[in-house]
C-alpha positions in Angstrom: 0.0 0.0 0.0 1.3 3.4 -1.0 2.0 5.8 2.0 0.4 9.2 1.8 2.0 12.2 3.2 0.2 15.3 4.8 0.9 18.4 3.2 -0.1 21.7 4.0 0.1 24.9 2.4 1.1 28.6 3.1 -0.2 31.4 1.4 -3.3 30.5 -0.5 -2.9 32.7 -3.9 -1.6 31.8 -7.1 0.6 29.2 -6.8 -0.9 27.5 -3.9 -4.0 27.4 -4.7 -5.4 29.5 -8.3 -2.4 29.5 -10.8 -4.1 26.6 -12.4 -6.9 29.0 -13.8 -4.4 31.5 -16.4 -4.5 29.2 -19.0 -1.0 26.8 -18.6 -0.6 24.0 -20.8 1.0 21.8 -18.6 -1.3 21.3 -15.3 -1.5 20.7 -12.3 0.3 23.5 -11.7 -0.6 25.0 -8.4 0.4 23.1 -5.0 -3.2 22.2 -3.8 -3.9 20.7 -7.0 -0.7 18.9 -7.9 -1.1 17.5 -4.2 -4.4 16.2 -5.0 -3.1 14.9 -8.3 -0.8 12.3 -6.5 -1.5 9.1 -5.4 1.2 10.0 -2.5 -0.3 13.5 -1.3 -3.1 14.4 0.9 -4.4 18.3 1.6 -4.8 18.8 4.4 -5.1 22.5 5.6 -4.0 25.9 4.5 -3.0 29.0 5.9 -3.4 32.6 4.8 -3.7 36.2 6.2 -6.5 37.3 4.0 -10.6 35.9 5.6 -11.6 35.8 1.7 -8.2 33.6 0.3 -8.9 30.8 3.2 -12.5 31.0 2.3 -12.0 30.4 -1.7 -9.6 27.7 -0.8 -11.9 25.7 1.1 -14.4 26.1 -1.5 -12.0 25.0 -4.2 -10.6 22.2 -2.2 -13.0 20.7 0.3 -10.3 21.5 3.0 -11.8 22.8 6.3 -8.7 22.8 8.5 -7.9 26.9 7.4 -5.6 28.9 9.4 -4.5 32.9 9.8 -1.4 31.6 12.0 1.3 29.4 10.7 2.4 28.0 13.6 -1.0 26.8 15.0 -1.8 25.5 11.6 1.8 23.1 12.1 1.1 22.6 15.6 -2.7 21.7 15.1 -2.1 19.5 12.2 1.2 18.4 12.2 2.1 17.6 7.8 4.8 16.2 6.6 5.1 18.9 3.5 4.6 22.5 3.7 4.7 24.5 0.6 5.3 28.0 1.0 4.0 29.9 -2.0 3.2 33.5 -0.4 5.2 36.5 -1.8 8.9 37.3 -1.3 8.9 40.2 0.2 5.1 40.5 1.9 3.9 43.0 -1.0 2.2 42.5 -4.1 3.8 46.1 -5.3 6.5 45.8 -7.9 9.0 47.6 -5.9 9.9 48.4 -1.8 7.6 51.2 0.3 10.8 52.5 1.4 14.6 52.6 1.6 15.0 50.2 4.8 12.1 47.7 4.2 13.7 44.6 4.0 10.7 41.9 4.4 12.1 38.2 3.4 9.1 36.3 4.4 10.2 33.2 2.8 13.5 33.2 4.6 11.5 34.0 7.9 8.7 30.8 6.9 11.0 28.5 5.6 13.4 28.9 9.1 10.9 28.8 11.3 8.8 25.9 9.6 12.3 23.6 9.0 12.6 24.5 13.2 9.3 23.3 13.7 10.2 20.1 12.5 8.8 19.7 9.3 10.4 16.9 7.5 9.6 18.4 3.9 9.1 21.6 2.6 8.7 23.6 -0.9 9.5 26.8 -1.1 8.4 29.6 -3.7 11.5 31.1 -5.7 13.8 32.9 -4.6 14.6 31.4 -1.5 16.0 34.9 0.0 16.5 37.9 -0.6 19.9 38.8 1.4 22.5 36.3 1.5 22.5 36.7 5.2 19.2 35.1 5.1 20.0 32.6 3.0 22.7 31.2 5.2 19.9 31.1 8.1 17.7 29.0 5.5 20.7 26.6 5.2 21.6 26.2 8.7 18.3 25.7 9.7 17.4 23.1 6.8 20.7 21.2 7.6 20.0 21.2 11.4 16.5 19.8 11.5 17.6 16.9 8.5 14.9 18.7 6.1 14.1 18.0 2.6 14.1 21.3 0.5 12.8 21.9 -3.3 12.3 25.0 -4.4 10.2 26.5 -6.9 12.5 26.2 -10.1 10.5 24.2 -11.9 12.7 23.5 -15.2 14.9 21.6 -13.3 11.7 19.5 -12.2 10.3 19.8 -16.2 10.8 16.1 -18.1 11.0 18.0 -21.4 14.4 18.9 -20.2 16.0 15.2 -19.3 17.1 14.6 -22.8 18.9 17.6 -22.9 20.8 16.7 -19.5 21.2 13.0 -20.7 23.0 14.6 -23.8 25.6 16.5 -22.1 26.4 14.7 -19.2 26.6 11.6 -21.7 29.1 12.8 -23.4 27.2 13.2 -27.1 28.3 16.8 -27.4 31.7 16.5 -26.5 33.4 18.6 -23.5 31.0 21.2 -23.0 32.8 24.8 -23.7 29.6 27.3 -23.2 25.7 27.5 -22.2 23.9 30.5 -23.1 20.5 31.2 -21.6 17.8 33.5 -23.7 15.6 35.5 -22.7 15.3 39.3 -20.9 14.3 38.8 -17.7 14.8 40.2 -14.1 17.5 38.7 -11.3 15.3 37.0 -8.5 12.1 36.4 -10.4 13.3 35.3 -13.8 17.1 34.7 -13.9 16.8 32.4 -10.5 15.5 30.3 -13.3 17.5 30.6 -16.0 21.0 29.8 -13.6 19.1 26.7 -12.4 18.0 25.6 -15.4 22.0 25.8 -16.7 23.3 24.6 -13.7 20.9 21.2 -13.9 21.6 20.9 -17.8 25.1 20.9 -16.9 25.1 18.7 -13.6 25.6 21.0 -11.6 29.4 21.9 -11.0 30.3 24.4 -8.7 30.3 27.8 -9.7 33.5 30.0 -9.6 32.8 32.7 -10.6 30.5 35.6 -11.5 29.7 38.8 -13.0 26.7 40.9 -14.4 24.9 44.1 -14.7 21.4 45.6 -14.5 19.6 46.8 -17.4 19.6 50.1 -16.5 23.8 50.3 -16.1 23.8 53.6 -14.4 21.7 52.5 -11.6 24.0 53.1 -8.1 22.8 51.0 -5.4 22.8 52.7 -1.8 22.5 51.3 1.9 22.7 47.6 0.7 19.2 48.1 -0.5 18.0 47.2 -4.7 13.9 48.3 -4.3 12.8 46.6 -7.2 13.5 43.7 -9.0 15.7 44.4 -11.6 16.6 43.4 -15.2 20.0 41.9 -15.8 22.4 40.2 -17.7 25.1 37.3 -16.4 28.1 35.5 -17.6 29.1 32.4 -15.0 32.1 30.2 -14.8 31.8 27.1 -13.8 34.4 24.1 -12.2 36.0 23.1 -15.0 36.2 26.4 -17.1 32.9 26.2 -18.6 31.1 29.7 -19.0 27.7 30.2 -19.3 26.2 33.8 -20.5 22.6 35.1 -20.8 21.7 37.1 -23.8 18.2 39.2 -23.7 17.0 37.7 -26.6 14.2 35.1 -27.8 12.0 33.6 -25.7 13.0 31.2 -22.6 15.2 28.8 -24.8 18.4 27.0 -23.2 21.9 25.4 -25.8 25.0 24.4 -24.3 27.6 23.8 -27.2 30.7 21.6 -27.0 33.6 20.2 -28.7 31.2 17.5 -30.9 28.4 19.2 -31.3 25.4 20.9 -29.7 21.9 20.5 -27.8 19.5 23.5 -27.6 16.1 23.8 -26.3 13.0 26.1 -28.0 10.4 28.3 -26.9 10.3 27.7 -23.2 10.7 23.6 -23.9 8.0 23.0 -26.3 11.2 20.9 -28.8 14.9 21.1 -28.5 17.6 20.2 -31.6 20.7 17.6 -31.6 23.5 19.0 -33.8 26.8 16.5 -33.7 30.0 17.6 -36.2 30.8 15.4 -39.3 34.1 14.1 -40.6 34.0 17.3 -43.0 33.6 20.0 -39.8 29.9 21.1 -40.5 27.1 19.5 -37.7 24.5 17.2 -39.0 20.8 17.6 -37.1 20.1 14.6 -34.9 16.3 13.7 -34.5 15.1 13.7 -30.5 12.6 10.8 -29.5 9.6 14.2 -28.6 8.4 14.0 -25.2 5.3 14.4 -23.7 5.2 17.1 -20.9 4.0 16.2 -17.1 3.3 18.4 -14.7 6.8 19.9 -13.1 4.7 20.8 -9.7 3.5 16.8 -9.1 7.4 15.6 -9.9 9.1 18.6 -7.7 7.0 17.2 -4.2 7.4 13.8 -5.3 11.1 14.4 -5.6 10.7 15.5 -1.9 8.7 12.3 -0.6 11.4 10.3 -3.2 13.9 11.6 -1.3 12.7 11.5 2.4 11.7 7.8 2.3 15.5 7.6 0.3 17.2 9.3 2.8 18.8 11.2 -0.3 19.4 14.1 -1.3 16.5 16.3 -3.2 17.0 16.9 -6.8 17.0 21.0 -5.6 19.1 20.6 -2.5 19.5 23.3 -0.1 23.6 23.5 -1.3 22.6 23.8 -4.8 19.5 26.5 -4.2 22.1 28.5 -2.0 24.5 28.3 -4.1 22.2 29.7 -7.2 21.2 32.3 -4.7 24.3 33.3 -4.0 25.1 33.9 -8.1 21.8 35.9 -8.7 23.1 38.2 -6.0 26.7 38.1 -7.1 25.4 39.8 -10.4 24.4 42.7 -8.3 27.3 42.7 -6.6 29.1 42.7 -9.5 26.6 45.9 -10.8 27.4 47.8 -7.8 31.5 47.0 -8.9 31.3 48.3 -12.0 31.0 44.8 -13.6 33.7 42.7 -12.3 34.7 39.6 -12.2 33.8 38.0 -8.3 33.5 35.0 -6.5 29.9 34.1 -5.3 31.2 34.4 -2.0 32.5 37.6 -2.2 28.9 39.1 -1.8 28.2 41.3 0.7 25.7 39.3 3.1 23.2 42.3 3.9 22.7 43.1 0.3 19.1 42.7 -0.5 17.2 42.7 -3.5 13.4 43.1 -3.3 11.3 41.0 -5.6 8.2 39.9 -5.2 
């Protein structure tokens, strides 16, 4: 008989509960119903500020057990999975109220919940929005023996295996570069697009870092970005491979090497196999197509995977800190005029709202 674990969600907007309803082609997609899409999940209460949000989700869900306080809801129900899908930074405004607001509410939920004892949790991209709070994330996570995904959901997306079996096969040769494609901002979008490159390439360590906002006058003061904002990257990775974003096309992914390359279109919908000839030019290679399942059903059942395992989750709390640390290292880099910098070289206290 399969064992069933209880999970229970904070913050009962989009991605917890409604996200489902904008039209994705590839569903479930919110938590609640991606939990009640498994044959290993059971909802079994959610927790939100707002009266009206804990009122639709009981509606939506059948689930009575609704809660205003987080703790209570833990204490009172005691799951074995908490998702925490509320907003970064407390705010659904697209930039901070003022100069020394420095809300990180899923640094504060994800600490507390992981000392609660929680043996599983999700939590809503990005992790942090400081570096100093990402360290407390992975102490805590490590301490209580907690399973950790995050929501980075290409690395959980099965239309992007092939790609991965590729390069870590060894069918394109020794990999040289990955670029990433797309404009997008740091923490929202580009928390992606590093984790996306990182899994693709099996995630090495990363040595090195540097970047720059859009807007490459910007001057950041008192530690403090208010707004999410636009950027570009290049990484260097263990082993001398460097990775670049260009803001251009639309979510696409190729990582070239000494044989050939592999390159993924249009947010996943199909990817190309190029492999050199004997007379230097590359010759397409057809890909078996794949049919997409949901990225929110395999990211929590990574997390019950891995509990019963005892292994390691497919978005450790290592590797999330250590792409946290690289989204910030890029504005780090900004505010240094676009050096070169280790990831650790970040100043802790440097936060970037997003929401």
């Amino acid at each position: 008989m399969v064992k069933t674990y209880r999970v229970a969600i904070v913050g009962l907007g989009r991605m917890g509960s409604t996200i489902d309803d904008e039209g994705h082609t590839t569903l479930p997609y919110s938590v609640a119903s991606a939990t009640t899409a498994s044959s290993r999940l059971e909802l079994v209460a959610g927790c939100d500020l707002v009266a009206e949000k804990r009122e639709r989700f009981t509606d939506r869900w059948g689930v009575k057990a609704v809660y205003e306080d987080m703790r209570k809801m833990v204490e009172a129900e005691r799951p074995d999975l908490v998702a925490v899908c509320t907003r970064a930074a407390g705010t659904d405004q697209r930039e901070a109220p003022a100069a020394d607001y420095r809300v990180d509410l899923h640094a504060d939920l994800t600490v507390e919940i992981a000392n609660l004892g929680v043996p599983m949790l999700y939590v809503e991209k990005a992790m942090a929005c400081s570096m100093r709070r990402a360290d407390e994330i992975r102490v805590a996570i490590e301490a209580n023996d907690c399973a950790l995904n995050t929501g980075v959901l290409r690395r959980f997306d099965n239309r992007y295996e092939p790609l991965r079996d590729v390069v870590l096969g060894g069918r394109i040769g020794e990999v040289k570069v990955a670029v990433h494609y797309a404009p997008s901002s740091l923490l929202h979008g580009h928390i992606h697009s590093m984790d996306t490159v990182s899994w693709l390439l099996g995630d090495p360590g990363i040595d090195q870092v540097r970047g720059q906002f859009d807007d490459a006058d910007y001057v950041i003061e008192g530690n403090h970005v208010p707004f999410d904002p636009r950027a570009t990257y290049q990484l260097r990775f263990d082993g001398g491979v460097d990775a670049w974003s260009l803001p251009a096309a639309y979510w696409e992914f190729e990582i070239l090497g000494t044989k050939g390359s592999i390159r993924s279109f249009n947010n996943g919908t199909s990817s190309q196999l190029r492999l050199a000839t004997e007379g230097g030019g590359w010759d397409e290679v057809p890909l078996a197509p794949v049919t997409p399942t949901s990225t929110v059903v395999s990211c929590l059942e990574d997390l019950v995977d891995s509990f019963e395992a005892g292994r390691r989750t497919r978005g450790h709390v290592e590797i999330t800190h250590q792409i946290t640390q690289a989204c910030l290292a890029v504005a780090e880099s900004h505010r240094q005029s676009g050096r070169w910098m280790e990831p650790a070289e970040v100043d802790p206290d440097l936060y970037v709202f997003h929401i």
